[in-house]
Each structure stands twice: as C-alpha cells, then as structure tokens.
N, C-alpha and C positions, 0 to 999 in steps of 0.2 A: 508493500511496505516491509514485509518480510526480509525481501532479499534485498533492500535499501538499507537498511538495518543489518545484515550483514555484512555488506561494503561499507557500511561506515567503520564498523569494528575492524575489516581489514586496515583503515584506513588511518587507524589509533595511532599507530608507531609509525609510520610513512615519510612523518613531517609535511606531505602534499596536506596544508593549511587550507589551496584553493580549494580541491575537491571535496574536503569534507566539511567546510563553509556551504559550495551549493549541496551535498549529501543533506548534508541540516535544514538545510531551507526547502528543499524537495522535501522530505519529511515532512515538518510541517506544514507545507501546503497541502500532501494528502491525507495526513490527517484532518486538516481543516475541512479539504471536500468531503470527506466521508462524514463530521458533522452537520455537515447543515444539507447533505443529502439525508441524513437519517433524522434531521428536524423536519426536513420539506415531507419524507416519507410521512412521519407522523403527524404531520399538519394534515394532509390531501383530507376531503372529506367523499371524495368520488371515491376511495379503494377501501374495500370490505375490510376487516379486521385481518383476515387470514391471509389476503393479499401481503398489509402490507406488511407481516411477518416473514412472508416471503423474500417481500423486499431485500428486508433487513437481511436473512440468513446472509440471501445472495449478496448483499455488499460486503459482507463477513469475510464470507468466505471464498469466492472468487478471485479477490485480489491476492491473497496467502495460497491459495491454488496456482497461480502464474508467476506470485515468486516465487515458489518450489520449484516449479517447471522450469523457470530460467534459471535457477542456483542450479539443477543438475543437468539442463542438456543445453543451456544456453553460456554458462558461465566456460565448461568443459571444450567447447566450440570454438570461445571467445583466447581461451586460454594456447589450444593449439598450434 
C-alpha cells in the first residue's frame, strides 16, 4: 500500500485521470482486505492470543516491507 501511495502522488500532476481512478480503487480495496482480515483474525477462536498478534504484526508490516522492495529495486528496473 506504501508504494500504491506513492504512485498515486506520482500521478497528481500527470493528468492520466485513468490510472489514478484504478490507483484509488486499488487502494481501497486493499485497505478493505486488510480490514476484515484483521476482523477475521480477531474473531478466530482456534488462535491463542499471541498468535493472533502475530498475525496482525505480519499483516502490518509485510505489505510496507514489499512496497519498499519494489519502490527501490523494482521501480529502478522498471524505470530502465
């Protein structure tokens, strides 16, 4: 979501209306899945408390770890 969020700010002054129509809607749909994953996480009653903190970190922080990755070795690649 990170690096969605950065191409959308690319994408401010562009005038390409298309792409930051679906940028916005991509957006909110992953913020939407990370909601109601982290509803379903807190619902389960099979995972331990610590579990599903785990869960959580990793929905966190996972996604914002692979748009970093792609803002620096994927975007640089792309740009080439």
């Amino acid at each position: 979501m990170l690096c969605l969020a950065l191409f959308l700010l690319d994408l401010r002054g562009s005038g390409n209306n298309y792409l930051l129509l679906m940028g916005l809607i991509g957006m909110i749909l992953s913020i939407s899945f990370c909601v109601l994953c982290w509803m379903e996480i807190s619902a389960s009653t099979r995972l331990s408390k610590a579990e599903k903190n785990r869960w959580k970190i990793g929905l966190l922080i996972i996604p914002a770890l692979a748009g970093v990755l792609y803002m620096i070795k994927g975007r640089a690649n792309a740009i080439d």
